[in-house]
C-alpha positions, 0 to 999 in steps of 0.5 A: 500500500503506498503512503498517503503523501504517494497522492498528488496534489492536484488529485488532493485539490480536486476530491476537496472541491469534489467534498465542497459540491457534495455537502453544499448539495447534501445541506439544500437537500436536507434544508428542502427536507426540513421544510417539506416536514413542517409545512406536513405538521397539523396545525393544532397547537399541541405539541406531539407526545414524544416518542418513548425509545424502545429499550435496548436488548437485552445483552445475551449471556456469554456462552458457558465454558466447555469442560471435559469431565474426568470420571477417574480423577473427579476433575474436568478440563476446559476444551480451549480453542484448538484442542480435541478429545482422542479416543485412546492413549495411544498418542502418548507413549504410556504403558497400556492400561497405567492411566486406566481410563484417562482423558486425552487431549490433544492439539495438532499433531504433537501437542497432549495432555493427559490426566489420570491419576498417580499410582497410590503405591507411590504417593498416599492419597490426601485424607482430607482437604483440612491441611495437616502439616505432620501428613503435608510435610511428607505429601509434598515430598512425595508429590514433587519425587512423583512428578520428577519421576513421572516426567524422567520416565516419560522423556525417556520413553520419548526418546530412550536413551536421549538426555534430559534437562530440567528446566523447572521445578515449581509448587505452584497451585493448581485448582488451589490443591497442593501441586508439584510440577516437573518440566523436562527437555529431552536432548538428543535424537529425532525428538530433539526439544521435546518438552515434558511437564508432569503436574501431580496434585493431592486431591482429597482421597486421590493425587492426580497426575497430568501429564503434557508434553509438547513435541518439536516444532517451529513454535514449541514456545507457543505449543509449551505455552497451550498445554501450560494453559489447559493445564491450569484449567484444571478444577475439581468435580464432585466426586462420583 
């Protein structure tokens, strides 16, 4: 597109000439109008009620938000732009049946987040959602070995034999439960820049785990963000 100045001078002169003629004309039409209307009026001395303004509508109510409930974990997801539900787990490397009946989301062609629950040999279910500091201190402990376990393992299923990095480890809340979260990268191989984050959560009575990993692309960045995004969606649903 050129700049405005691109125009020349004459061409500026003549489209204001051209704007002088088109409102002088607009004002006689609209002049005649005015007048045509009060010659019309009825003659009667009262002055016409005024016109009572129909009411704005009323704004329709923004649309609800879709979640994904997770039957196992009692949790849901919210189904943000761009991801879908896959039917199996077979789009993340996971030993069959270790995250019996989780659910899967994914986006585009690399992107997953999968929620399931913890093994409860490894980490003890929270009794209750009172916190305890003789039961919390332990809990966390376990938690945050379980999430850095989870997303070794899960690396090195990626690509075995690659190395890992840990970028973070953070105990940040998610659906306000006490979390740990591990983020590895994987090194090496055709799954170079892989990135994995495990989540593990002391729900009451259950620890959930949700695992995203985010596969090499062009706009790793972005795809670690989203599935940084769907995992915050998390929230806690009545337990069945």
């Amino acid at each position: 597109m050129q700049p405005w100045w691109w125009r020349s001078v004459a061409a500026c002169a003549s489209v204001l000439v051209l704007a002088g003629l088109v409102a002088a004309f607009a004002g006689a039409v609209g002049a005649d109008r005015a007048a045509d209307r009060a010659t019309a009026a009825p003659r009667s001395g009262t002055a016409d009620a005024p016109a009572t303004p129909e009411p704005a509508p009323a704004p329709e109510p923004a649309p609800a938000e879709a979640r994904i409930p997770d039957a196992v974990s009692a949790t849901s997801l919210a189904l943000l732009p761009g991801w879908r539900t896959v039917p199996s787990q077979d789009v993340v490397e996971v030993p069959p049946g270790r995250f019996e009946g989780a659910t899967i989301l994914q986006r585009g062609a690399g992107t997953v987040v999968l929620v399931g629950l913890a093994d409860p040999a490894r980490v003890s279910p929270r009794a209750a959602p009172v916190p305890d500091p003789a039961q919390d201190g332990a809990l966390d402990e376990a938690l945050d070995a379980e999430a850095r376990r989870l997303a070794d393992a899960y690396a090195d299923l990626l690509a075995p034999g690659a190395d890992t990095a840990a970028l973070t480890d953070n105990a940040e809340a998610i659906a306000e439960l006490p979390t740990r979260t591990s983020v590895r990268e994987v090194e090496g191989g055709g799954l170079d820049g892989a990135l994995v984050r495990v989540s593990t959560l002391a729900a009451p009575g259950r620890t959930v785990a949700v695992l995203a990993v985010a596969r090499p692309a062009p706009d790793i960045d972005a795809e670690g963000d989203a599935a940084d995004a769907l995992v915050r969606s998390l929230r806690l649903e009545p337990a069945p």
